[in-house]
N, C-alpha and C positions, 0 to 999 in steps of 0.2 A: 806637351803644351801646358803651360799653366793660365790661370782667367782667375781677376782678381773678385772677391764677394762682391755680393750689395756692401753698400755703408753700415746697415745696420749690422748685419751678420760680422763687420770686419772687426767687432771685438772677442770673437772666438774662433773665427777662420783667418789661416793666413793666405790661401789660394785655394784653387780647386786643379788636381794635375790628371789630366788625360795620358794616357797610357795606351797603345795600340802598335797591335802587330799582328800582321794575317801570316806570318810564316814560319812560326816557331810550334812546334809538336815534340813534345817529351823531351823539353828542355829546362835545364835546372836554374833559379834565379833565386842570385842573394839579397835580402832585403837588411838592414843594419841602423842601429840609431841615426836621426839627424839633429834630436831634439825635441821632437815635434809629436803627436797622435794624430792617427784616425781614421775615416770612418769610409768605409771602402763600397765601392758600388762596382761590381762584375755583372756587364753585361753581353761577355761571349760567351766562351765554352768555357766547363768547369778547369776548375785551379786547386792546385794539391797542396798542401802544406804536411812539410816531412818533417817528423819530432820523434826521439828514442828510437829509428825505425821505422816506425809507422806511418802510413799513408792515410792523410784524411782528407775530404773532400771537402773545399771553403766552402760556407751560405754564400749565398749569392751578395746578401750584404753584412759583410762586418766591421766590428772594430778592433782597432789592434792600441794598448794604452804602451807606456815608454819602454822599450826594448831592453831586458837585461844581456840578450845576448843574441846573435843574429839570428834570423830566421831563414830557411831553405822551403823557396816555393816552386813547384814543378807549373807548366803550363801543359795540356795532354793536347791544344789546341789555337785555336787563336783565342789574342789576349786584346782585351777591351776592359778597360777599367777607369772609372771615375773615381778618383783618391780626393775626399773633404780634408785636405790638411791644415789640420787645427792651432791655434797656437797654442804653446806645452801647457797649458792651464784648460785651456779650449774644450776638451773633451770632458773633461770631470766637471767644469762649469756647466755641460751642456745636459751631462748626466746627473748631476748632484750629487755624486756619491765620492768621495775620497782616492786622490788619484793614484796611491799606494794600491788600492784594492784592485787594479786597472793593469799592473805593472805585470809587462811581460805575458800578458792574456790578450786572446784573440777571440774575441764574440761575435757570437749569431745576435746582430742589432734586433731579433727578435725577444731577446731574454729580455728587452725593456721593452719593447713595444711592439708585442704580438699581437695585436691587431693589423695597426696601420702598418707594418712591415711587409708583410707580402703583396698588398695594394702597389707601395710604393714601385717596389721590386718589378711588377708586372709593365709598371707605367714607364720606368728605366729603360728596361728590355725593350719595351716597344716601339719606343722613341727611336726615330732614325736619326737626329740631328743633336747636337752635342750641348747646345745655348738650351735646347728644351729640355732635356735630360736636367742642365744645371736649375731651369725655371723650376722642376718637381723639387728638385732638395731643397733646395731653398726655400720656397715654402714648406715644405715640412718641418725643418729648420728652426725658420722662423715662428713656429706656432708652438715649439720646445722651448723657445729661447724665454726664461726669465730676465726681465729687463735687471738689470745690474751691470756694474763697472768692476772686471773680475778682475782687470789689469792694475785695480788699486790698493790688492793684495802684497804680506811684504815679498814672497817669493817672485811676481812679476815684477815686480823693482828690482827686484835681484837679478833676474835672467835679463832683463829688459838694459843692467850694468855687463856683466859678465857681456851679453852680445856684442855691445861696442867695444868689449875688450878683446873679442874674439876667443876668448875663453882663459886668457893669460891675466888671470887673476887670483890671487889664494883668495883662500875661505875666511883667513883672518884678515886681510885686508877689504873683504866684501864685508863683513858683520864690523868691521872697525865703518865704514865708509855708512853705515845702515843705522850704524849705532842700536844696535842689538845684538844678542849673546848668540852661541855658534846653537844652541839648543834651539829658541826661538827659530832660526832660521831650516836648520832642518825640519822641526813639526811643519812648520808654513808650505818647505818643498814637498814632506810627506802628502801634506794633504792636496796641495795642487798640482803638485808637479809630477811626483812618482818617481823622481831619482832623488841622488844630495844632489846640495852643492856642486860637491867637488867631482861629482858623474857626470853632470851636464856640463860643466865647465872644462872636461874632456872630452866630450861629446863636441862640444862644441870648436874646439881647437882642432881636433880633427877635422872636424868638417870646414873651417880654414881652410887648412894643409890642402885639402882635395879638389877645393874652390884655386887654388894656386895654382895646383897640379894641371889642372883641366883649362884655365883659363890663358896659362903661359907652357901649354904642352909643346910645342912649336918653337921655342923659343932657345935659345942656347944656355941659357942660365942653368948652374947646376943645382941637380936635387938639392945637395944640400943647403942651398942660399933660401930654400923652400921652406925647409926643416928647421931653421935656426929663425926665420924670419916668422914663423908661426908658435914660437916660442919651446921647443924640444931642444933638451941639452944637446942630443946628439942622430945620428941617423939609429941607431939601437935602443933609443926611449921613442924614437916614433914608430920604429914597425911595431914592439913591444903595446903600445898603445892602443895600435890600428887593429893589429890579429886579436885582439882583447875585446877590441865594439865591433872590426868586421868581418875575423876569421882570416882575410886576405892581406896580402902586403902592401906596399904602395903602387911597384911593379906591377903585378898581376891586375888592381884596378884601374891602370891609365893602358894596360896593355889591351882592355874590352872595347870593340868594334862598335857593341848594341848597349850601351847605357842607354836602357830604361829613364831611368832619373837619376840624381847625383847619389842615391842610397839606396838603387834597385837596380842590378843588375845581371847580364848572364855569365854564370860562373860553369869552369868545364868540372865534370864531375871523376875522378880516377876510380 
């Protein structure tokens, strides 16, 4: 379920998505870019995130900055999550800090604000009803938010093009279109965004492709009218692209029952 911000908050959130399932116990789920950060509220049982091996237990509240590469989260339990998704500038605007430093790291939202963190967390938790849950964050939110227009950066001009393009744009036709050098436009994604260009604008072609997949599943059209129509030379540059942001193929993601969300879901583990 997703529920759109306040007005004021909607220049740094793009929703807020609900997540729930009372039946899953020591099940694997893939999480993978969509373009987007952020900032996670777990209010069931704990949730494992698996890296090198290793098994760590999520904080109850974290944040996750631009994905270089998928992530595998176990649930040992039920899943109850409030996901603040950000728009891809969203999260560094909200932190102030450079959204490179962000990339690919998964925070205990206590490393910035160990005080009011566990306050929050408690008041999450206790909440039975999902509108009040979203009342806490939001204000708390809104008491972080520096008033500012983050979207008037040259990087959200740039994503805010590439979206309507669906990601079928080069890098020299976006800095031609911007009238700025391809250098200019990296530092700006460096600092806001936490990919290039030319990752988000894959990132984002992908998540096309997947938005076809799911929406004309049923449908008799072949894959490939999918594949060509979301701008990939061929079916072998788009799995090549997918197994690269989500590990999985196209198949294996329209073949899952329990989609989570369009970039979280359960994967069988061999």
């Amino acid at each position: 379920m997703q529920i759109l911000p306040s007005p004021l908050l909607s220049q740094i959130v793009k929703h807020f998505l609900i997540i729930e399932n009372d039946k899953t116990v020591n099940v694997q789920h893939r999480m993978f870019a969509d373009g987007n950060t952020g900032l996670v509220f777990n209010y069931q049982d704990p949730i494992l995130h698996v890296e090198n091996g290793l098994f760590n237990i999520l904080p109850n509240i974290f944040i996750y900055g631009q994905p270089a590469t998928f992530q595998n989260i176990i649930s040992i339990g039920r899943i109850g999550m409030l996901i603040v998704v950000f728009h891809p500038f969203g999260l560094s605007s909200l932190l102030r800090i450079p959204a490179i430093e962000l990339k690919n790291q998964i925070l205990d939202l206590k490393n910035f604000y160990p005080i009011e963190t566990p306050i929050i967390s408690d008041q999450v938790i206790s909440s039975v009803d999902v509108f009040n849950r979203i009342h806490i964050i939001e204000n708390f939110l809104t008491g972080k938010l520096k008033i500012q227009n983050p979207s008037s950066n040259l990087a959200s001009q740039a994503i805010e093009i590439i979206n309507k393009n669906n990601g079928n744009l080069s890098v020299n036709n976006l800095t031609s279109f911007l009238q700025v050098s391809e250098r200019q436009l990296q530092r700006s994604f460096e600092e806001h965004i936490g990919v290039s260009p030319k990752r988000y604008s894959g990132i984002i072609r992908i998540q096309h492709f997947l938005k076809l997949l799911r929406t004309n599943n049923s449908s008799q059209k072949p894959l490939t009218d999918f594949v060509y129509d979301s701008g990939f030379f061929d079916h072998a540059h788009l799995i090549r692209e997918m197994k690269n942001i989500s590990g999985i193929t196209p198949s294996q993601y329209i073949s899952q029952k329990n989609l989570l969300a369009a970039n979280f879901l359960q994967i069988s583990v061999k």
